[in-house]
C-alpha positions as CSV (number, residue, x, y, z in Angstrom):
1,X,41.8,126.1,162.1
2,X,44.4,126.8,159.3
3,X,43.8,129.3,156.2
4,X,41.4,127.6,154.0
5,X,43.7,128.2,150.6
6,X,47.2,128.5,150.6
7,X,47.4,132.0,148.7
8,X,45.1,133.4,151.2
9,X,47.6,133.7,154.3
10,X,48.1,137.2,154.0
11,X,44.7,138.4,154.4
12,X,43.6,136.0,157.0
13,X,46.6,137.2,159.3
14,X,45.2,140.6,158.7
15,X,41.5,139.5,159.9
16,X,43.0,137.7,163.0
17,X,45.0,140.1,163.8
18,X,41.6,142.3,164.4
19,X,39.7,139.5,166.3
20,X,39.2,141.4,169.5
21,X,37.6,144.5,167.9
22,X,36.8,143.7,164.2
23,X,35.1,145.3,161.8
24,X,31.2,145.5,162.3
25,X,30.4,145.0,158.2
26,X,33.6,143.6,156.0
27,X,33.2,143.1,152.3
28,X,35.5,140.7,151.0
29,X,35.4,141.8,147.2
30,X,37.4,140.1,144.7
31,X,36.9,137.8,141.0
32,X,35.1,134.7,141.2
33,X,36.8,131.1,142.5
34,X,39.7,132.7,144.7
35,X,38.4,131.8,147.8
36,X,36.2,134.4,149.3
37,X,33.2,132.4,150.6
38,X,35.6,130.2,151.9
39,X,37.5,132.8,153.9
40,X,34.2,134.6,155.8
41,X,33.4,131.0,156.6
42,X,36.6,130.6,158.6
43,X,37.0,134.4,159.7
44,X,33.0,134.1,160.7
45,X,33.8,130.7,162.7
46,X,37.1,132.0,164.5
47,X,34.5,135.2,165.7
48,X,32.5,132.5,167.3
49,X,34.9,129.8,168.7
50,X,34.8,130.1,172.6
51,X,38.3,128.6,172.6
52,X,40.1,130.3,169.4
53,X,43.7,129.3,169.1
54,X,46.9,132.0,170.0
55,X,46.6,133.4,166.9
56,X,42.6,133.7,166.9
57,X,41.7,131.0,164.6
58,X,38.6,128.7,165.5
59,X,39.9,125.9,167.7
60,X,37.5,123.2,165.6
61,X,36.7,121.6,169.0
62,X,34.9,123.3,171.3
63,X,30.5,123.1,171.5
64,X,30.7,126.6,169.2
65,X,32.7,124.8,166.5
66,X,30.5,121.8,166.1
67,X,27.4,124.1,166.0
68,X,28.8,126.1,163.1
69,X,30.3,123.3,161.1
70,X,26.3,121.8,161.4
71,X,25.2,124.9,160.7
72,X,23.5,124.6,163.7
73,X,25.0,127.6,165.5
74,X,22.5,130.1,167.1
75,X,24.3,133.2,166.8
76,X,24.9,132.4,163.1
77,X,22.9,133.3,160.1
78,X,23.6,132.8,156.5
79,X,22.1,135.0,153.4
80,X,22.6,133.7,150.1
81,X,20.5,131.9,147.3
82,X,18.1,129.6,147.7
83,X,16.0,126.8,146.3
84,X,12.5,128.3,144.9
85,X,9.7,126.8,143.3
86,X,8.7,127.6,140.1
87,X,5.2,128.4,138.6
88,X,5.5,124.9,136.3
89,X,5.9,122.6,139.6
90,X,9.9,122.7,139.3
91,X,12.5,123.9,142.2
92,X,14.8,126.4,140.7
93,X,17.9,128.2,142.7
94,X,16.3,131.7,142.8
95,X,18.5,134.4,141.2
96,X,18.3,137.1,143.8
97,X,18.7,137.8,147.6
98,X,15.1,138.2,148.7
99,X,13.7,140.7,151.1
100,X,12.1,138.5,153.2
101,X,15.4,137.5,154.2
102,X,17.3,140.8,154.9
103,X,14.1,141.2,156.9
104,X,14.9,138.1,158.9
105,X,18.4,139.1,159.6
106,X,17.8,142.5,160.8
107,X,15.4,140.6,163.1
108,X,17.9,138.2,164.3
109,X,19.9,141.0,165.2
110,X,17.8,142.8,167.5
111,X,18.2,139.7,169.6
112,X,20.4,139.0,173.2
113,X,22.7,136.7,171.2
114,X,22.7,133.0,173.1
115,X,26.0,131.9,174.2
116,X,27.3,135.9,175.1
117,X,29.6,136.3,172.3
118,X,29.6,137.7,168.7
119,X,26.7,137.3,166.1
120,X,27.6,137.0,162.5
121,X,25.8,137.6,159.5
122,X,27.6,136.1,156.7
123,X,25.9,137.2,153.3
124,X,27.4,135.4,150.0
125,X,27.1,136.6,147.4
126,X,26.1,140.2,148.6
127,X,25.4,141.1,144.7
128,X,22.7,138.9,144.8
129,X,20.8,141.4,147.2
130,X,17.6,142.6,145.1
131,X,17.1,146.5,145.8
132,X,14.3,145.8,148.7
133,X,16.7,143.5,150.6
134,X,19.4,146.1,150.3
135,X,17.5,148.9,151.3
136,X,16.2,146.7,153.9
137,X,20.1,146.1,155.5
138,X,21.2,149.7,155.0
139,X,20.4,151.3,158.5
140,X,21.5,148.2,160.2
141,X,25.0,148.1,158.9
142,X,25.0,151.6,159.6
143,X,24.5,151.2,163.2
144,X,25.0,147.3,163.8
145,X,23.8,146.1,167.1
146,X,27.0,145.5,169.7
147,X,28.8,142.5,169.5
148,X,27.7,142.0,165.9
149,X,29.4,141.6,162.4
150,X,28.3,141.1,159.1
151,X,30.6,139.6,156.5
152,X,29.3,140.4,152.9
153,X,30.8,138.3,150.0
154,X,31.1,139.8,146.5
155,X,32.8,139.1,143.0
156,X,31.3,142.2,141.7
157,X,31.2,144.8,144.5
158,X,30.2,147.6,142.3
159,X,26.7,145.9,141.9
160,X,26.1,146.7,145.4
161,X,24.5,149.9,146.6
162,X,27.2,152.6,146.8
163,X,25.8,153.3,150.0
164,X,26.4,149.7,151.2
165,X,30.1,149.8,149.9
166,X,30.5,153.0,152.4
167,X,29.4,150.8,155.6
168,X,32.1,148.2,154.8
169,X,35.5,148.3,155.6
170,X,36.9,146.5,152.6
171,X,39.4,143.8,151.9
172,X,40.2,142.9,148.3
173,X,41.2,139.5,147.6
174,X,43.3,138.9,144.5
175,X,44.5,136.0,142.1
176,X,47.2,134.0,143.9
177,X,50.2,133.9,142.0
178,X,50.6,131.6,138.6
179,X,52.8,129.1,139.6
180,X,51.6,128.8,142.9
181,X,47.9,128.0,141.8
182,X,49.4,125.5,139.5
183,X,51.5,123.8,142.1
184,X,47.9,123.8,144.1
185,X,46.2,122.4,141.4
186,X,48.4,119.5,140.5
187,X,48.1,118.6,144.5
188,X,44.4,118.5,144.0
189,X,45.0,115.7,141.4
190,X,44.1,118.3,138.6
191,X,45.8,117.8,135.1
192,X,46.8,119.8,132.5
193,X,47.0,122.6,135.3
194,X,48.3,125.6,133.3
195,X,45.7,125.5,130.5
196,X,42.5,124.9,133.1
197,X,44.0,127.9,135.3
198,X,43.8,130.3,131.7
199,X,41.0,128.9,130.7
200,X,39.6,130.6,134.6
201,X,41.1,133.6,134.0
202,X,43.6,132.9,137.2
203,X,41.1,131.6,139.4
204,X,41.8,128.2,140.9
205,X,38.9,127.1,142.0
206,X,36.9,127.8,138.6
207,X,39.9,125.8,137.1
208,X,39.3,123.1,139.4
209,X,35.2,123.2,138.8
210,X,36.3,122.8,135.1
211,X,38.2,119.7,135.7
212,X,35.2,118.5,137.3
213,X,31.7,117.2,135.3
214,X,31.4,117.5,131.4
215,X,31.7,121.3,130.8
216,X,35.6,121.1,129.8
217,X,34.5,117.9,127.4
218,X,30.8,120.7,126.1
219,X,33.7,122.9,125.7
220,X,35.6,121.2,123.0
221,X,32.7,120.5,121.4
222,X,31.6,124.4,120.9
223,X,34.9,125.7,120.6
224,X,35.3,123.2,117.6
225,X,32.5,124.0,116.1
226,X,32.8,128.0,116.5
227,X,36.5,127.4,114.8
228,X,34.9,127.0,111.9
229,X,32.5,129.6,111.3
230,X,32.2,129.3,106.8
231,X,30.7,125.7,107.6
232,X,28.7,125.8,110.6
233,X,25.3,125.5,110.7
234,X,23.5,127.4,113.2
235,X,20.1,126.1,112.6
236,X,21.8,122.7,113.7
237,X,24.3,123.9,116.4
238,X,21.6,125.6,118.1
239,X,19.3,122.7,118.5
240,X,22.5,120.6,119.5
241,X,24.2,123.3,121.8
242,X,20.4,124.0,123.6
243,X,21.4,121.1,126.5
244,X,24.6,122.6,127.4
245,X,24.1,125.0,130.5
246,X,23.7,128.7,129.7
247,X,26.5,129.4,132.3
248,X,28.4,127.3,130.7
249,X,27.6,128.3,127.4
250,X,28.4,132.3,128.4
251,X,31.8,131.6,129.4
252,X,33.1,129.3,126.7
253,X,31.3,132.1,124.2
254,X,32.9,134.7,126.3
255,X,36.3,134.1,126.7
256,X,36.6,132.5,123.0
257,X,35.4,136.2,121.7
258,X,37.9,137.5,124.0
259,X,40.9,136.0,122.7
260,X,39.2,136.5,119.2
261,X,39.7,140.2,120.3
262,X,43.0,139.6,122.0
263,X,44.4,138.6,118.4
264,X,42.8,141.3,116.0
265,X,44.4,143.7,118.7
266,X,47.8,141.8,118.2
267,X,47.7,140.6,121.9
268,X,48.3,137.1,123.0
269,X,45.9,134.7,123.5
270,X,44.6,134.7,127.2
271,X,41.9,131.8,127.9
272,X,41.8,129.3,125.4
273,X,45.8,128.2,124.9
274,X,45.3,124.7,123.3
275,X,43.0,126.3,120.3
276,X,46.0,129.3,119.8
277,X,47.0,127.5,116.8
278,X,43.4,128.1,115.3
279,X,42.4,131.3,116.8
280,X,45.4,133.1,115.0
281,X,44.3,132.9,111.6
282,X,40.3,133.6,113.0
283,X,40.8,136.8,115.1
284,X,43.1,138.2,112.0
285,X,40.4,137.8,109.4
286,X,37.4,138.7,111.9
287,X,35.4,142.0,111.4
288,X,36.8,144.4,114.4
289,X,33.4,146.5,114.7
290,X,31.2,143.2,114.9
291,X,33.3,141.1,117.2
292,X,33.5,144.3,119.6
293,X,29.2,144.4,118.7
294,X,29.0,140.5,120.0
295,X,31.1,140.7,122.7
296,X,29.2,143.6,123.9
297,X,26.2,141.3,123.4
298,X,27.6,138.7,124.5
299,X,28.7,140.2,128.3
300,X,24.9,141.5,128.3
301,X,23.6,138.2,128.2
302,X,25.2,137.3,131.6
303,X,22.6,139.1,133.7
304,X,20.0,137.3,132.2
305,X,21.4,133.8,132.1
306,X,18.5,132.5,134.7
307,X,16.0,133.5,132.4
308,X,16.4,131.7,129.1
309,X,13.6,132.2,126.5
310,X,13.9,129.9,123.7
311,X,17.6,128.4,124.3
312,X,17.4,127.3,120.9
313,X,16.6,130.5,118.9
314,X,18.8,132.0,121.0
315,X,21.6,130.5,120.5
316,X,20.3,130.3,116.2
317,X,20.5,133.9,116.5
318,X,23.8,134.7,118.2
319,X,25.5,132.0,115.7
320,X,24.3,134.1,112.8
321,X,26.1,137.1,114.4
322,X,28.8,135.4,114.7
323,X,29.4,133.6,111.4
324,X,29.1,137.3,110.0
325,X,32.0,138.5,112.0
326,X,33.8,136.9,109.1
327,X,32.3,138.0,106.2
C-alpha cells in the first residue's frame, strides 16, 4: 500500500520505519484537508496486515486487509462522529465525541485481541472528544494494554486535554508545498488550481471539496454581495443567505474579513485572489477597530456552528455589523 497523498512521504517513512515497536498513542496534529485521517487509516492498516510489504506498508491482500477495508476487522475500532437523532424526529451528525464511546473502546481494549496481533484505536477527530469521553481515555493511554495503539486525529490539538497531548508522541503534519498541491490538483481534474488552493488556506483537499457541490458558486454570490456594503440590504440578504450552510457561510465570512484585514494592515491579499481588485479599495476605507471587533465575532461563531438559532436574524444582525465597518 503506497502513501495515501503525495506530499505525505516523509512522515509515512517515519511511521514505518517504527512498525515493529511503534508508538502506543500518536497524535497526528496538523490544519484541516492535508491528509491526516487519511494517513492513520494507512499507518493503522499496515499495524494490522499479517503480510506488510519490505517496507511495512499493508500488503492490501491478505484476510486482515479485506477485514479493514470492510471495516469489518476485529481488532479495529473507530471513534469519531456519528449520526444522532434529534428531539424534532430528524438524524443530525452529532457535534461531539460521546462517552459512551470512549467507554466502549477502553472496553475493547481489555480484550485478548482475535487474530494475535496489534489492536488499533483510530479516533478522528480527537477534538471532538467531549470532557467525559476524554476523561474516560486518559488512564488508558497512560498505560495502554500490550500490543495496542491508539492513533488520535486532530486539526486543533490544543482543544485536547493537555494531559492527553502528554500521552502522545506527536507528529505534525504540514501544508505540502504550493506548486506541488497545484500540480496534484490539476491531476485530480481540478481547475483554476491556484485560486481554489488560497481560497483553502494551502490545504488541498479543502480546495478540492470546494471544487466539488455549489459552495464555490454560494460563494460568489456572498462575496458579491458583501463587496458592496453602502447598498446591501441585510434584512434581504439574510433571508436569502439563511439556505447556504453555516460552515459554509463561516468560511467565506471568515476569510473575506481576513483579507479585509490583510489590506487595512498593507498586506496582500491571502484567500480571496479573483475579488483583489475589489477588496483593495474596501479593506482601505474599513474601520480597523470594528473589522478586528467582527472578526473576533466572527471566529467565535465557529464553535457554535451546529447550533444555529434563527439563521436568519443571525445573519440580519452580523450584516449590520458589517455594513458599519464602513461608516
Amino acid at each position: 500500500m503506497s502513501v495515501p497523498y503525495p506530499w505525505l512521504d516523509v512522515p509515512w517513512q517515519r511511521l514505518l520505519a517504527t512498525r515493529a515497536r511503534p508508538a502506543q498513542a500518536l497524535l497526528l496534529a496538523g490544519p484541516r484537508g492535508v491528509g491526516k485521517g487519511a494517513l492513520a487509516r494507512a499507518w493503522a492498516q499496515a499495524l494490522l496486515c499479517e503480510a506488510p510489504q519490505p517496507d511495512g506498508a499493508a500488503c492490501g491482500a491478505c484476510p486482515a486487509c479485506h477485514w479493514f477495508e470492510t471495516a469489518a476487522h476485529p481488532d479495529f475500532r473507530l471513534l469519531t462522529l456519528e449520526e444522532k437523532a434529534a428531539k424534532d424526529g430528524e438524524t443530525r451528525m452529532a457535534t461531539a465525541i460521546e462517552v459512551e464511546q470512549a467507554r466502549e473502546a477502553v472496553d475493547f481494549v481489555q480484550l485478548s485481541t482475535y487474530r494475535a496481533g496489534f489492536r488499533v484505536v483510530l479516533i478522528d477527530p480527537a477534538d471532538a472528544l467531549n470532557l467525559a469521553a476524554a476523561n474516560a481515555l486518559l488512564k488508558v493511554l497512560e498505560e495502554p494494554p500490550l500490543n495496542t495503539v491508539f492513533v488520535l486525529v486532530s486539526d486543533q490539538p490544543r482543544r485536547l486535554l493537555p494531559t492527553i497531548r502528554s500521552r502522545c508522541t506527536r507528529l505534525d503534519i504540514g501544508l505540502p508545498p504550493f506548486d506541488q498541491a497545484v500540480q496534484w490538483l490539476a491531476g485530480q481534474g481540478v481547475g483554476d488550481a491556484q485560486n481554489l488552493l488560497a481560497l483553502s488556506g494551502g490545504s488541498p483537499l479543502e480546495a478540492q471539496r470546494w471544487a466539488e457541490g455549489d459552495a464555490l458558486e454560494e460563494r460568489r454570490g456572498v462575496l458579491e454581495g458583501l463587496a458592496q456594503p453602502g447598498r446591501l440590504d441585510p434584512v434581504t440578504l439574510g433571508e436569502r443567505w439563511k439556505a447556504i450552510a453555516p460552515q459554509t457561510w463561516h468560511a467565506v465570512a471568515y476569510k473575506w474579513l481576513g483579507d479585509l484585514l490583510a489590506v487595512k494592515l498593507r498586506g496582500p491579499v491571502q484567500f480571496n485572489r479573483d475579488f483583489a481588485e475589489v477588496l483593495g479599495p474596501l479593506g482601505r476605507q474599513a474601520d480597523l477597530g470594528r473589522l478586528l471587533a467582527l472578526a473576533r465575532a466572527q471566529a467565535n461563531e465557529g464553535r457554535t456552528l451546529a447550533h444555529p438559532l434563527n439563521r436568519a436574524l443571525q445573519l440580519q444582525a452580523w450584516l449590520v455589523q458589517y455594513r458599519h465597518v464602513f461608516d
